[in-house]
Backbone as JSON Lines, residues from 0, in Angstrom:
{"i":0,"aa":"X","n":[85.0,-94.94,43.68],"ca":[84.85,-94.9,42.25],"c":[85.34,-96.24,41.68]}
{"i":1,"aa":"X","n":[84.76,-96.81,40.7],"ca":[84.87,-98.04,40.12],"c":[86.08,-97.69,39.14]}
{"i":2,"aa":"X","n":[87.74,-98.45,39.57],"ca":[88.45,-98.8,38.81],"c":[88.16,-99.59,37.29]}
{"i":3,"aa":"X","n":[88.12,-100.4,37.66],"ca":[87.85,-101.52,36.2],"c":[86.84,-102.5,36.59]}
{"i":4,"aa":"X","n":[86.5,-103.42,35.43],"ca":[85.59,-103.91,35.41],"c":[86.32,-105.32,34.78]}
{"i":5,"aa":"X","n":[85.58,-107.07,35.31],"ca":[86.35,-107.87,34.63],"c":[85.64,-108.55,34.64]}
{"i":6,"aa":"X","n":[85.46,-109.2,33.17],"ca":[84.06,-109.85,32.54],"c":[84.97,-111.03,31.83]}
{"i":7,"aa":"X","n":[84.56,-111.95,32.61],"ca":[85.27,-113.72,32.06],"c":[84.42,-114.53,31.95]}
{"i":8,"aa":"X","n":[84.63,-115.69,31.38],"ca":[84.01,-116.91,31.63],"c":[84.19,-117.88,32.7]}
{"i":9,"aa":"X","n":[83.39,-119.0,32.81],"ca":[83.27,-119.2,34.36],"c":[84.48,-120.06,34.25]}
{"i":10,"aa":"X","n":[85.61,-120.51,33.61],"ca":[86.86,-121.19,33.53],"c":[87.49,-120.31,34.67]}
{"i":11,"aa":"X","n":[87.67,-119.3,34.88],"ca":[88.21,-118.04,34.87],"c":[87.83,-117.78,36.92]}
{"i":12,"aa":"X","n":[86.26,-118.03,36.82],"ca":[85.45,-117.77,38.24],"c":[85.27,-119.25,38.89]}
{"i":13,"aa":"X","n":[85.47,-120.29,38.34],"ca":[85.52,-121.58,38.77],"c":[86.44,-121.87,40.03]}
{"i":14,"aa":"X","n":[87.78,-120.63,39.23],"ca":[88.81,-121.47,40.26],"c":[89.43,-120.12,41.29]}
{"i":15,"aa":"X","n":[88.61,-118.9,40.89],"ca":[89.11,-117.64,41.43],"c":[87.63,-116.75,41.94]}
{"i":16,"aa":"X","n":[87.95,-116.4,43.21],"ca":[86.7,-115.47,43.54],"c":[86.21,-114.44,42.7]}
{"i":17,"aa":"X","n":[86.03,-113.72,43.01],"ca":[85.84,-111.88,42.51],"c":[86.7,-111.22,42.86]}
{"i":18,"aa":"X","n":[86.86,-110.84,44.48],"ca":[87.44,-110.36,44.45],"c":[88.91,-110.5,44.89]}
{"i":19,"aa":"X","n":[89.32,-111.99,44.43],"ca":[90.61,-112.53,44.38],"c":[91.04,-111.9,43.05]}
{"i":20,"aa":"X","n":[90.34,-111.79,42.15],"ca":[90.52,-111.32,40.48],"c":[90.75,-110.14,40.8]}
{"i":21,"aa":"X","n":[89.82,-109.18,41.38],"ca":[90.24,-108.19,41.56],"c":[91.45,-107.16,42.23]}
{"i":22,"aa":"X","n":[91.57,-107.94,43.29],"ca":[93.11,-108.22,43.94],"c":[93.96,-108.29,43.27]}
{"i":23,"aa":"X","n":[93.79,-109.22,42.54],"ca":[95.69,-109.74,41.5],"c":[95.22,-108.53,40.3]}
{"i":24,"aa":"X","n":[94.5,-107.31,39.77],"ca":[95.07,-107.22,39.18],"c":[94.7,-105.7,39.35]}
{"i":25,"aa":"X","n":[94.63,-105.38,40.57],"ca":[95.13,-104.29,41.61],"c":[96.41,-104.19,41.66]}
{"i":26,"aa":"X","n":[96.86,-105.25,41.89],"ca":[98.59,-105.79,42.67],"c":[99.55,-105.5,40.91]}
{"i":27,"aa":"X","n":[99.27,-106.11,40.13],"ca":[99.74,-105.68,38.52],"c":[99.52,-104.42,38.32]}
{"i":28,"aa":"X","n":[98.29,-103.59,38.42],"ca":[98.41,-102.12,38.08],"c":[99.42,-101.61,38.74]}
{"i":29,"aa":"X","n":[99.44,-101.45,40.07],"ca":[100.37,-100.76,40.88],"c":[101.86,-101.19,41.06]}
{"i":30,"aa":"X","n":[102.26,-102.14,40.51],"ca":[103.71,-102.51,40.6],"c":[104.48,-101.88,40.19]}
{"i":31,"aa":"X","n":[105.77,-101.55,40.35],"ca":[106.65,-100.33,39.73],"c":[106.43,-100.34,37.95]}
{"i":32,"aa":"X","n":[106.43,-101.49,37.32],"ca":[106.58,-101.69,36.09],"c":[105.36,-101.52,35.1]}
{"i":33,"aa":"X","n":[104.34,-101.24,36.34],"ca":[102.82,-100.96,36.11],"c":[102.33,-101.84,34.53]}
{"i":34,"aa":"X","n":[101.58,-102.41,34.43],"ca":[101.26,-103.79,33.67],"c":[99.98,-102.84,32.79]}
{"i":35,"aa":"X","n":[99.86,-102.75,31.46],"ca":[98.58,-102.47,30.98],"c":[97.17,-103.5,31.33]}
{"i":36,"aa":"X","n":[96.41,-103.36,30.98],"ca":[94.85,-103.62,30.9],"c":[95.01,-105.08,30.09]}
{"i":37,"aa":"X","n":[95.77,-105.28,29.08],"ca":[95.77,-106.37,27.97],"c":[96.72,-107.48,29.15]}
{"i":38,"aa":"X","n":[97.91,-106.83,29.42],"ca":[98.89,-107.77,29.87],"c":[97.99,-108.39,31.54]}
{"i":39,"aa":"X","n":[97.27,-107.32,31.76],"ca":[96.15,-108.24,33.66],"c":[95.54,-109.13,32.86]}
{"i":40,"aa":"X","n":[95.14,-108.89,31.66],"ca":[93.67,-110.31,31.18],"c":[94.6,-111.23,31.09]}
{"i":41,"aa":"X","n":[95.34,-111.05,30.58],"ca":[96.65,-112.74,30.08],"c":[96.92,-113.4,31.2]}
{"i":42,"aa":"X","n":[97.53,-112.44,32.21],"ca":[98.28,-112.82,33.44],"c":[96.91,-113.41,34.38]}
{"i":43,"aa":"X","n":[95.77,-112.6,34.3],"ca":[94.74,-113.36,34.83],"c":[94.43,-114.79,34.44]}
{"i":44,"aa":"X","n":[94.16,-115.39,33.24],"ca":[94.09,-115.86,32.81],"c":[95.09,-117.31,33.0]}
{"i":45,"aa":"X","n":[96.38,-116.53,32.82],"ca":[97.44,-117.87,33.12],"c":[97.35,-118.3,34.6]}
{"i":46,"aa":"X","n":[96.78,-117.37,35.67],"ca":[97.0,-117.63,36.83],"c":[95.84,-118.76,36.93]}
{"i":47,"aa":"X","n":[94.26,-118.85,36.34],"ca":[93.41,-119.48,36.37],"c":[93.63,-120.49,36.33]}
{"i":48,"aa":"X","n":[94.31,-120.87,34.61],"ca":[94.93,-122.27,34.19],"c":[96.04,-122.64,35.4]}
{"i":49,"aa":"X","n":[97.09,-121.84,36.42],"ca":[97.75,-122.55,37.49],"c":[97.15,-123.12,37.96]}
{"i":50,"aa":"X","n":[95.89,-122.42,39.15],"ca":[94.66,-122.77,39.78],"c":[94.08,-124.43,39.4]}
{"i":51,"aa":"X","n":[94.82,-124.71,38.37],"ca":[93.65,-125.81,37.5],"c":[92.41,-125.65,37.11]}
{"i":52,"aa":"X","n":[92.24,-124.68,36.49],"ca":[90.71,-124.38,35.54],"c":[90.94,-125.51,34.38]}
{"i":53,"aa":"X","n":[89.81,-126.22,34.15],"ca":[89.98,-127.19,33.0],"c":[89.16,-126.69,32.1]}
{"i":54,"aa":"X","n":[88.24,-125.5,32.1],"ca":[87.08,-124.82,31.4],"c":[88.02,-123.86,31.16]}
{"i":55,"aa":"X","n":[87.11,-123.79,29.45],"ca":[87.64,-122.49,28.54],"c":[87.8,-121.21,29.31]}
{"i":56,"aa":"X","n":[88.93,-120.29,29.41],"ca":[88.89,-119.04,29.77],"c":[88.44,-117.82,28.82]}
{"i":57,"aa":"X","n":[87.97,-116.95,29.18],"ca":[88.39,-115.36,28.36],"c":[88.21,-114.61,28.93]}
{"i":58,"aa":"X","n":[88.76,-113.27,29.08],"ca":[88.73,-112.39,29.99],"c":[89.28,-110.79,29.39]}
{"i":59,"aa":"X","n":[88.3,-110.49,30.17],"ca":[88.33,-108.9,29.24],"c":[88.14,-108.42,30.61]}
{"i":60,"aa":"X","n":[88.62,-107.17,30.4],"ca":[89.48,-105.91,31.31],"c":[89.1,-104.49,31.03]}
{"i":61,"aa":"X","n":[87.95,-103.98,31.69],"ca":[87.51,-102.55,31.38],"c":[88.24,-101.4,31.88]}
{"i":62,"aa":"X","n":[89.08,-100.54,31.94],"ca":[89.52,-99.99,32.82],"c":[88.78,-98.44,32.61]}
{"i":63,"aa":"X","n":[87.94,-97.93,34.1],"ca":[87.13,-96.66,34.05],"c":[88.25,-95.84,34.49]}
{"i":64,"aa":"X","n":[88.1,-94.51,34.4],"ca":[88.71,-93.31,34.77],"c":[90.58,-94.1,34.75]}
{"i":65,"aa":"X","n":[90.59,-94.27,34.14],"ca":[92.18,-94.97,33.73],"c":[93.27,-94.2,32.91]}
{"i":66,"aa":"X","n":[94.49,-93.5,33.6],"ca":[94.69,-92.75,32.48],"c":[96.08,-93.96,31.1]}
{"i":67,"aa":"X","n":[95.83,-93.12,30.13],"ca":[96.42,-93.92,29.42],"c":[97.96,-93.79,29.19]}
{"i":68,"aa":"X","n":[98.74,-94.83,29.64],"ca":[100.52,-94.77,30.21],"c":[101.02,-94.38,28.54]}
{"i":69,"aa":"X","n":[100.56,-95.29,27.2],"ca":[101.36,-94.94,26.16],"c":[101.23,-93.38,26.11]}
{"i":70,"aa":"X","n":[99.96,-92.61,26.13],"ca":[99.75,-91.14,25.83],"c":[100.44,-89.97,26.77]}
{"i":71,"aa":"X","n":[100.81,-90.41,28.23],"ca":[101.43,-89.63,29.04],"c":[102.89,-90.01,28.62]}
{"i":72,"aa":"X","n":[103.52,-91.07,28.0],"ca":[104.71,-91.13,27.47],"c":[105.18,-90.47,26.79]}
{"i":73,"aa":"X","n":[104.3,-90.57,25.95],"ca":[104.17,-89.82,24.12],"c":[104.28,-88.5,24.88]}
{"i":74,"aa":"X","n":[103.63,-87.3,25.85],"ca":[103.85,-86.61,26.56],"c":[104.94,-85.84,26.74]}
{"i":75,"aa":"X","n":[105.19,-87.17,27.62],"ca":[106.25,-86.73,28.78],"c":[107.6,-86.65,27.38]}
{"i":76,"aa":"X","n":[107.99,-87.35,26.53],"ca":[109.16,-87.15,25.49],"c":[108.67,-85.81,24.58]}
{"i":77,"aa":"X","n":[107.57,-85.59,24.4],"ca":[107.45,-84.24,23.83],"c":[107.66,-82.94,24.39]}
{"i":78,"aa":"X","n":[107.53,-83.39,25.68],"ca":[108.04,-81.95,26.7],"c":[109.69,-82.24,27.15]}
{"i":79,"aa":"X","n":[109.91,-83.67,26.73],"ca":[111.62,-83.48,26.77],"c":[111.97,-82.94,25.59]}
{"i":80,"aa":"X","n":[111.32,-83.24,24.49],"ca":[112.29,-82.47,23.54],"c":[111.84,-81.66,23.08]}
{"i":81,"aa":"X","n":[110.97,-80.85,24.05],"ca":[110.85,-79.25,23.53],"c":[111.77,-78.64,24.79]}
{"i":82,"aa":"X","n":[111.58,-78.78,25.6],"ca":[113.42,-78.51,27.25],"c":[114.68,-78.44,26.03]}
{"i":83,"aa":"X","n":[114.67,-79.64,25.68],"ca":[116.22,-79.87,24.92],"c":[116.14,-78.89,23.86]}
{"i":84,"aa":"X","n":[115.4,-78.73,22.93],"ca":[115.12,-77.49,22.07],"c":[115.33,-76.31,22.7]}
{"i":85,"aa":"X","n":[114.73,-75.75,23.34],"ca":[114.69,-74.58,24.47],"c":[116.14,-74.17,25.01]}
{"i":86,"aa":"X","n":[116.98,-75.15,25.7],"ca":[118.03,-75.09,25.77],"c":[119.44,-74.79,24.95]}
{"i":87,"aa":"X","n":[118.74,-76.08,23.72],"ca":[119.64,-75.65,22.76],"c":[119.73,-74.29,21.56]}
{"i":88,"aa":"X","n":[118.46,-73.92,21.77],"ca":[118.17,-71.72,21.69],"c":[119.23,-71.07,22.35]}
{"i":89,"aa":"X","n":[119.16,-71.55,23.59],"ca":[119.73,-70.78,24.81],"c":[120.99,-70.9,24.53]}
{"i":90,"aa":"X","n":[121.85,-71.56,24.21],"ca":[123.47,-71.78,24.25],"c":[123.76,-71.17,22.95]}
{"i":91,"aa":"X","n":[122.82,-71.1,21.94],"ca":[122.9,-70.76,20.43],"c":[123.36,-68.9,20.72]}
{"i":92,"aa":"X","n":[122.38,-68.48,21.77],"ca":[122.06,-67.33,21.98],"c":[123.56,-66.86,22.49]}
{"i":93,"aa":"X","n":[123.79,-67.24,22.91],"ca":[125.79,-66.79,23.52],"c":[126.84,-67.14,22.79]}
């Protein structure tokens, strides 16, 4: 199944394969600190200009079947503080 998709200019493919691009930002998704979609185009991007790209970059970052980290956050603290609610019933109750 197709992760993401990454649509640049040739600044970008001049100095980096395909699937060297795709690699580095495989390696950023999965890192403990896990990197959004916005922060791989930048980091792609700066890595190009290391490379020595002297052509304009831009780079955009599709991500398919991707779930979204702010919304499982937003989540995951709403089911903490309905636990902490729940609990604090429970001690009320004695």
């Amino acid at each position: 199944m197709t992760e993401f998709g990454i649509i640049a200019t040739d600044g970008l493919w001049d100095v980096m394969a395909p699937q060297l691009a795709v690699n580095f930002v495989r390696k950023m998704l999965a890192a403990p600190r896990k990197a959004d979609l916005e922060e791989c185009s930048r980091e792609l991007v700066q890595e190009a200009l290391a490379r020595g790209s002297v052509d304009n970059i831009t780079c955009l970052i599709m991500g398919f079947h991707m779930q979204d980290k702010e919304k499982d956050k937003e989540k995951d603290k709403e089911k903490d503080k309905d636990k902490r609610e729940g609990e604090e019933e429970g001690e009320r109750k004695f």
